[in-house]
Legacy VTK file of the C-alpha trace (Angstrom):
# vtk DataFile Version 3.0
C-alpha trace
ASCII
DATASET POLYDATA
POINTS 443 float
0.000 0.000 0.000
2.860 2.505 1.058
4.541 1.642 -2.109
1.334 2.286 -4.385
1.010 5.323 -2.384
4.733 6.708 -3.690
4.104 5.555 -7.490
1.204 7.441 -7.647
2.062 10.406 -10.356
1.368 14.003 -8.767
-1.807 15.558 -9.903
-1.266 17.836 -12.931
-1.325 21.470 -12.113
-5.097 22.965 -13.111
-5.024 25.667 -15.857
-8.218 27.286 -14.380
-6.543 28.223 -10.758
-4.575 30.291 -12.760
-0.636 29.284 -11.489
0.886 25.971 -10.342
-0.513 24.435 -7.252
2.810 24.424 -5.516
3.619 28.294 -6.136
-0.352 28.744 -4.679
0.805 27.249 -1.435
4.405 29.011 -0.933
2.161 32.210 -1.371
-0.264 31.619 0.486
2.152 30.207 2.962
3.866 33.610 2.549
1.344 35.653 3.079
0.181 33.915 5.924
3.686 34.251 7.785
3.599 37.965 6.885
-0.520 38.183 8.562
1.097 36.288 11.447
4.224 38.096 11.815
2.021 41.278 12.095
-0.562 40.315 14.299
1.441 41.697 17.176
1.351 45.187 15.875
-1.961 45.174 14.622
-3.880 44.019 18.006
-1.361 46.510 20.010
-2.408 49.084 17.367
-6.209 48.271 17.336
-5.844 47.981 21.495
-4.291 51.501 21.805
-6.490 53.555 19.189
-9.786 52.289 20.521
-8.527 52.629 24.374
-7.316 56.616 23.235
-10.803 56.927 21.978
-12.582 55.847 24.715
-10.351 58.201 27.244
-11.064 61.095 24.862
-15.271 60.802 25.610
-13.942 60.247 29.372
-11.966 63.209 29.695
-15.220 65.086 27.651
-17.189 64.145 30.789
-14.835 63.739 34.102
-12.510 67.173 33.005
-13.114 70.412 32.778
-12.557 71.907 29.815
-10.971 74.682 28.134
-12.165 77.040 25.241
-10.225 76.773 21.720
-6.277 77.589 22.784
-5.212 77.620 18.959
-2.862 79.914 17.559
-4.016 78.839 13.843
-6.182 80.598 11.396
-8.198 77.319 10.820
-11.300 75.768 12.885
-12.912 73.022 11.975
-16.381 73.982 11.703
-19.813 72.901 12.757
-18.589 70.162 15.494
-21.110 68.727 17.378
-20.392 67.200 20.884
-20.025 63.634 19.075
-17.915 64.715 16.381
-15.159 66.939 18.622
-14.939 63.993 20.497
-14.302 61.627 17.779
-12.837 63.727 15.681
-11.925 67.277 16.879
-9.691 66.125 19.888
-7.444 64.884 17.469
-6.844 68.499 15.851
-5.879 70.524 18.598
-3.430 73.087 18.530
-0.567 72.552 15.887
-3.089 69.572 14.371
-5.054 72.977 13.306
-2.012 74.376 11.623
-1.422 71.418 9.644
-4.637 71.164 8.243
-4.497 74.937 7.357
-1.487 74.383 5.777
-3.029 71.541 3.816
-6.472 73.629 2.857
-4.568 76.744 1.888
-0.832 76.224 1.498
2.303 78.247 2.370
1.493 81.893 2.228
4.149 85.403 3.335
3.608 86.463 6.050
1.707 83.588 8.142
4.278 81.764 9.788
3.516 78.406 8.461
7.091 77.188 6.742
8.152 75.341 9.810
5.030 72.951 9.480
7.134 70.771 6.161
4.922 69.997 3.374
4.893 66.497 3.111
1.947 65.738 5.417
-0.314 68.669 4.441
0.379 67.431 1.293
-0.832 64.116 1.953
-4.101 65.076 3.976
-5.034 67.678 1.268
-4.660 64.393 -1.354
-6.824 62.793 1.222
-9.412 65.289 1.489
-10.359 65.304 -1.838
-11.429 61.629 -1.889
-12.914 62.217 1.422
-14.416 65.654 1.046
-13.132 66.577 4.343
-9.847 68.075 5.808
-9.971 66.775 9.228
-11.445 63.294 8.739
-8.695 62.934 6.125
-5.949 63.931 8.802
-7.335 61.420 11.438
-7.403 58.770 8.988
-4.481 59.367 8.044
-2.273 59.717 11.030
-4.522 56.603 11.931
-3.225 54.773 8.899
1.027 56.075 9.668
1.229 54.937 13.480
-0.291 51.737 12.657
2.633 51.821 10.384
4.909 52.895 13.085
3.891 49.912 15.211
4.561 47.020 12.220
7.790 48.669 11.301
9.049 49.092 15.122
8.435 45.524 15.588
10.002 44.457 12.255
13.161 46.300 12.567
13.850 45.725 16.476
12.807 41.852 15.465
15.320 42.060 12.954
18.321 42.999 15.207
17.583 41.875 18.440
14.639 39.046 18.431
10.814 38.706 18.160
9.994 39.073 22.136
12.133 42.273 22.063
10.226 43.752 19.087
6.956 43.490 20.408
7.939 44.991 23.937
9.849 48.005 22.137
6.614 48.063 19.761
4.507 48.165 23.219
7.026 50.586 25.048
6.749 53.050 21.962
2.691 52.797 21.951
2.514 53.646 25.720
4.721 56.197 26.282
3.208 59.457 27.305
3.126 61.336 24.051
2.036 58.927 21.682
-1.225 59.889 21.298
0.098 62.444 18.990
1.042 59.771 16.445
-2.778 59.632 16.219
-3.384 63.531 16.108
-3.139 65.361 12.946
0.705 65.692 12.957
3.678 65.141 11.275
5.044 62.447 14.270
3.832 59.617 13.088
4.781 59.942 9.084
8.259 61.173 10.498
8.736 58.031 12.386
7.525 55.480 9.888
9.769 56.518 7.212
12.752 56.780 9.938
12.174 53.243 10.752
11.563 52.396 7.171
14.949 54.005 6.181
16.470 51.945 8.631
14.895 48.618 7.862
15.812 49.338 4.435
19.066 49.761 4.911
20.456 47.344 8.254
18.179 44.470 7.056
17.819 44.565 3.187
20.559 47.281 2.073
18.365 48.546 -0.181
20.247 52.343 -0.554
17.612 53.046 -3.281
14.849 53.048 -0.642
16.649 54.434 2.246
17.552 57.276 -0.055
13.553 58.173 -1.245
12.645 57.534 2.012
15.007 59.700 3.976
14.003 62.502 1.085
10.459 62.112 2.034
11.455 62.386 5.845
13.407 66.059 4.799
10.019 66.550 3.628
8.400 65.868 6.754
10.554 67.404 9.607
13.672 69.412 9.875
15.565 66.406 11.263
15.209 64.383 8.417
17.853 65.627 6.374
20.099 64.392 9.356
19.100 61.083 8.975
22.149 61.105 6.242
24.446 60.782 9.113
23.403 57.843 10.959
22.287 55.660 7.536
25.770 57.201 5.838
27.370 55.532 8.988
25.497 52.287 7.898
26.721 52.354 4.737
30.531 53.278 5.637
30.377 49.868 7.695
28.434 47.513 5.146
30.475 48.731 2.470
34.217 48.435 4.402
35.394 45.638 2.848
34.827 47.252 -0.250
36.608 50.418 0.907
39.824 49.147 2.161
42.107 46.255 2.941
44.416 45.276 4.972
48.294 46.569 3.905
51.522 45.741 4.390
52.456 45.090 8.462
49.166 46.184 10.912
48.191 49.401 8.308
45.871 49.419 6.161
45.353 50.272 1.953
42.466 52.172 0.273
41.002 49.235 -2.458
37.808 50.703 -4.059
36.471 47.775 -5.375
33.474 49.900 -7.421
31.510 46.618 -8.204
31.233 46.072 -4.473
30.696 49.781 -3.603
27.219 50.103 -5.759
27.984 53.647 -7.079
24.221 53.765 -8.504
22.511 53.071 -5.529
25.002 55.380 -3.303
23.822 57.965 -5.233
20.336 57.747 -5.235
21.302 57.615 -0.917
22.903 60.545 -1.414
21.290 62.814 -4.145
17.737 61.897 -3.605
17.556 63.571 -0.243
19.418 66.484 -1.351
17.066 66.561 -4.459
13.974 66.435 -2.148
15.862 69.105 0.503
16.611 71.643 -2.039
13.467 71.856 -3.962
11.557 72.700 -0.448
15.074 75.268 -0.374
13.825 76.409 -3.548
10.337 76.830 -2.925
10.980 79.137 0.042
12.950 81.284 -1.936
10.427 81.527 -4.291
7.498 81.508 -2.446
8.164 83.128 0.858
11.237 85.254 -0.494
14.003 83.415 1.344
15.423 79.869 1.630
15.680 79.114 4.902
12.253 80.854 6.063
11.096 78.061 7.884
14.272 78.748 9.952
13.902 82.198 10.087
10.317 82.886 10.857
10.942 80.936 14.127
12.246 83.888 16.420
8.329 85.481 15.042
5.878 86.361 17.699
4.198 83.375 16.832
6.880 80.907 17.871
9.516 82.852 19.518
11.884 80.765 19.611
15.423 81.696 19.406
19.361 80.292 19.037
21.114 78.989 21.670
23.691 76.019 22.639
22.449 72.751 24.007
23.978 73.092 27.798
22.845 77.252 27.902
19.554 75.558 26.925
19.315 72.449 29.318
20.902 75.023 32.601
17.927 77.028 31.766
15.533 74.478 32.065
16.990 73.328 35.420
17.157 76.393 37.120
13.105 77.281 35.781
12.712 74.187 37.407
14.523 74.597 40.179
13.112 78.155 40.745
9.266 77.117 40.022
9.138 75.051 42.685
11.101 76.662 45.431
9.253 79.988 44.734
5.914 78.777 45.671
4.415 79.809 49.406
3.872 77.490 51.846
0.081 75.791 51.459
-0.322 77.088 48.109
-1.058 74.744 45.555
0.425 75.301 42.261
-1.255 75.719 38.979
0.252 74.502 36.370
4.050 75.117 34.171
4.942 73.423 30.985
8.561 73.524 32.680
7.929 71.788 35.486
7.219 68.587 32.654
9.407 69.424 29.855
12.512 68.404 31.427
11.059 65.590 32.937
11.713 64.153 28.929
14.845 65.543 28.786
15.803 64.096 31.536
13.847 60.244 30.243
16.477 60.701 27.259
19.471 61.356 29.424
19.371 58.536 31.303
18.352 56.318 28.597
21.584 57.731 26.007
23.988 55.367 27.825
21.482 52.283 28.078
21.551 52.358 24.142
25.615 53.210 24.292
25.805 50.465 26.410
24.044 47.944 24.081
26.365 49.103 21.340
29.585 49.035 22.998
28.294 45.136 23.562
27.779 45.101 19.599
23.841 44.490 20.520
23.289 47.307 18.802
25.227 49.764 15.742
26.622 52.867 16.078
23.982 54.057 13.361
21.174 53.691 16.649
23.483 56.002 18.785
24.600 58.506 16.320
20.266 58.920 15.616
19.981 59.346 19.396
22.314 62.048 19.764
20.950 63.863 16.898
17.112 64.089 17.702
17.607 64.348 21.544
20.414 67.407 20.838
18.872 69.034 18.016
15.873 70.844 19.777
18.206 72.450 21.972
19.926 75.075 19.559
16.722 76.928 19.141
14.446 76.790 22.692
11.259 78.857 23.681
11.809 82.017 25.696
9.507 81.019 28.135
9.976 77.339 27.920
13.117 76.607 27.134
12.562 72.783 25.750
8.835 74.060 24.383
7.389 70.904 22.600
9.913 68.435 24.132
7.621 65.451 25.148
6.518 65.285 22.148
9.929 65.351 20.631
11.353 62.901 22.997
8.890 60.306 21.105
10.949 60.452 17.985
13.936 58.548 19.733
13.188 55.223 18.714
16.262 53.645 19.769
15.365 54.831 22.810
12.841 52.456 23.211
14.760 49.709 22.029
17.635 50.304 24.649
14.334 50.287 27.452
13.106 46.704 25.566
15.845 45.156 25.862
16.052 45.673 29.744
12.881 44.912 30.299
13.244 41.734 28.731
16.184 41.250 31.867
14.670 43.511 34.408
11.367 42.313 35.207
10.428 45.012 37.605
11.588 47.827 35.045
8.999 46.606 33.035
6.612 46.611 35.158
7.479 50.521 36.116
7.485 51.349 33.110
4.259 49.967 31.680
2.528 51.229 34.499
3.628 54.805 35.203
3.526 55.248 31.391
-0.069 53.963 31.043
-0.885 56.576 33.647
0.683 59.471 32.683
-0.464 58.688 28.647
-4.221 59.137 30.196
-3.362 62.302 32.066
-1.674 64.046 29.144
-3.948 62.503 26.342
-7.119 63.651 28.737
-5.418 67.340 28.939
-5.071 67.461 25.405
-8.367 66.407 24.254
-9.362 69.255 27.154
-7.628 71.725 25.408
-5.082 71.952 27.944
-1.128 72.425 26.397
0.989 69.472 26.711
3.746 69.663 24.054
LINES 1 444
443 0 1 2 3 4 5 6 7 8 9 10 11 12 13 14 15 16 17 18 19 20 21 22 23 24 25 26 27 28 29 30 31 32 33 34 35 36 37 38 39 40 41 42 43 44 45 46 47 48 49 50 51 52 53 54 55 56 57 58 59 60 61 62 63 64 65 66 67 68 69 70 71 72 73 74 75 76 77 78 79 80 81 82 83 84 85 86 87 88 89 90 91 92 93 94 95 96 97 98 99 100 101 102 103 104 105 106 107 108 109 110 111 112 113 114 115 116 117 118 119 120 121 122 123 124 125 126 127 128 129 130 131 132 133 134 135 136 137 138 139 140 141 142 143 144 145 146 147 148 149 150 151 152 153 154 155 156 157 158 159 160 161 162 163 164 165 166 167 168 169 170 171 172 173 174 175 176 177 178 179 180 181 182 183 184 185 186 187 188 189 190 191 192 193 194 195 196 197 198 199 200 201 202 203 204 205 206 207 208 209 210 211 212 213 214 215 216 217 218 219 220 221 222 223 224 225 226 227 228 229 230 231 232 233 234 235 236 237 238 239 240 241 242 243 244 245 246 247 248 249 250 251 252 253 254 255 256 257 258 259 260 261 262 263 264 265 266 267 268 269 270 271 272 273 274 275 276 277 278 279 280 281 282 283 284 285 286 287 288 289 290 291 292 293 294 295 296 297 298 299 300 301 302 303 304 305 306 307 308 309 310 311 312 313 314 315 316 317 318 319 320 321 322 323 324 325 326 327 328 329 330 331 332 333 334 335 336 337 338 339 340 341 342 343 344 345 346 347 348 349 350 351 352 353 354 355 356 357 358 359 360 361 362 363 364 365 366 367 368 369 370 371 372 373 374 375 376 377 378 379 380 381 382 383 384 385 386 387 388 389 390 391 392 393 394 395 396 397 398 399 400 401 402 403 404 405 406 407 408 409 410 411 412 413 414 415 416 417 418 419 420 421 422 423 424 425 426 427 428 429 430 431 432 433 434 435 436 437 438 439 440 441 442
């Protein structure tokens, strides 16, 4: 019987299903692995959206509100009850810039350079399927941080293992600020095609793709043109070999094996994000009279912000700190100071910089991770608030992915760091979510 059973002749493949029966199954086996691979993210994704939109009726009934606190010449209008709590928490204060921004476009004279194109540009391509500005920014920003979460996962998978991927994909969704990934802002587009320009590059070397991606990130914040630095890092080391080799004695020869190098490719890393940098160069010169207006229009009214060096900018923050507190009378109970939370971030990044040092220096990590690190957690720092010297920095602080990966991989050692984490996270996520939704200024 066995024997009949191995003469039997394999079943021809059937021309009506289209392709053989055996490429069917590796696809479908494919795409299966790929559903399962991102079930993580999805549920954490699904989990954290809905729970954000249940807190936001919450904080509509147990808070107090405030009246619009908006600096932008846009409101949506006619929101009923229902509808500012489904949809109008989401577009509070810069969120209302933004969609100005993609309703009108760049005009002199308004201030509105330093919110980049690329996401106005996508919610304005939105809204004219949808028919609506703001629906078309919460779907979208919906649509990028569920992207965040698959790509977080992916990429930490990818260098450190599965378990770590999901808790850095978990850390990321719970941290404080996150709920702006969801708000109509640029966060969450930022960070996808940050961690897509690194997946691109540490896991398929695909310089092509890191290139147009890091273009479109130029395109999306003022730290993306940076990103040339830690991926041109990434490159220098996968391309060594190609580089140099070893010389006569202990030195060492320049080799330049071209083939090996990928000159086309390079390239495209290289000239596709100055491409994408200097036609948003060129459109503020043309547009708004002068290059670099998103720069300069910063020290406006508006956003008076100013130049400064990091450590002027970080003693500045201590000692408002420092002076907030010990100014107050005795039994009087304090209102409220973005100060007395903005370095609280600061200070979340400070002590995690050496956890991520440390897990390179153990070769856990690259360098390309700690060379991204130092740039977004230094860069808001040469040009603070006059009043709040690290103005906006919780929300900044949740660009520093690797961050999160140096606080994963702990927590996968450190039970009880873990359990810190998740929970005073979790907690102060629903304060500052509930704030914002209130109207109240968080970052």
């Amino acid at each position: 019987m066995r024997d009949n059973l191995k003469e039997r002749p394999a079943l021809p493949p059937n021309p009506e299903a289209g392709e053989p029966p055996g490429r069917l199954r590796r696809n479908l086996a494919a795409g299966w692995k790929l559903a399962a691979a991102w079930r993580e993210p999805l549920a954490l994704f699904v989990g954290w959206r809905l729970g954000l939109g249940v807190l936001a009726f919450l904080a509509g009934i147990l808070m107090p509100g405030l009246g619009r606190g908006g600096t932008a010449p846009y409101t949506p209008a006619n929101l009923g009850p229902l509808d500012e709590r489904l949809l109008g928490v989401w577009s509070h204060w810069d969120g209302e810039w933004f969609l100005y921004v993609a309703q009108v476009g760049y005009r002199p004279g308004e201030y509105t350079s330093p919110f980049f194109p690329l996401y106005p540009v996508l919610v304005r391509a939105m809204a004219t399927i949808l028919g609506n500005y703001l629906l078309a920014g919460v779907l979208l920003s919906a649509i990028l941080s569920l992207a965040v979460f698959v790509l977080m996962y992916l990429l930490v998978s990818h260098e450190v293992g599965e378990s770590t991927g999901r808790r850095a994909a978990l850390y990321l969704a719970i941290f404080p600020t996150s709920f702006f990934l969801a708000a109509c802002y640029s966060e969450s587009l930022f960070l996808a095609l940050s961690l897509g320009a690194f997946l691109a590059a540490r896991r398929y070397s695909n310089w092509w793709l890191a290139g147009l991606l890091v273009g479109l990130a130029a395109l999306t914040r003022n730290l993306g043109i940076l990103l040339l630095l830690p991926l041109g890092w990434e490159w220098l080391v996968q391309h060594r070999r190609s580089l140099v080799a070893p010389g006569p004695g202990k030195g060492w020869r320049i080799k330049l094996d071209w083939p090996g190098l990928q000159p086309l490719p390079t390239l495209a890393f290289i000239l596709l994000p100055l491409a994408f940098i200097g036609s948003w160069l060129t459109f503020n010169a043309i547009a708004l009279s002068d290059p670099i207006n998103f720069m300069s229009v910063q020290n406006n009214p508006v956003w008076n912000r100013r130049s400064s060096l990091p450590w002027q900018t970080v003693a500045q923050a201590f000692d408002l700190f420092i002076s907030k507190l010990s100014s107050l009378p005795a039994g009087t109970v304090y209102r409220e100071d973005p100060n007395l939370l903005d370095l609280v971030f600061w200070l979340f990044l400070a002590v995690t910089f050496p956890v991520v040092a440390y897990q390179v220096w153990k070769k856990r990590l690259p360098l390309a991770y700690l060379i991204y690190f130092g740039m977004a957690w230094l860069l808001p720092l040469f040009s603070p608030a006059a009043k709040e010297p690290l103005l906006s920095y919780p929300r900044f602080a949740l660009l520093v992915f690797p961050a999160f990966i140096g606080l994963a991989i702990l927590g996968e050692r450190w039970r009880f760091l873990h359990y810190i984490y998740l929970l005073g996270a979790a907690l102060l996520l629903g304060l500052l979510f509930a704030r914002f939704a209130n109207w109240y200024w968080v970052a």
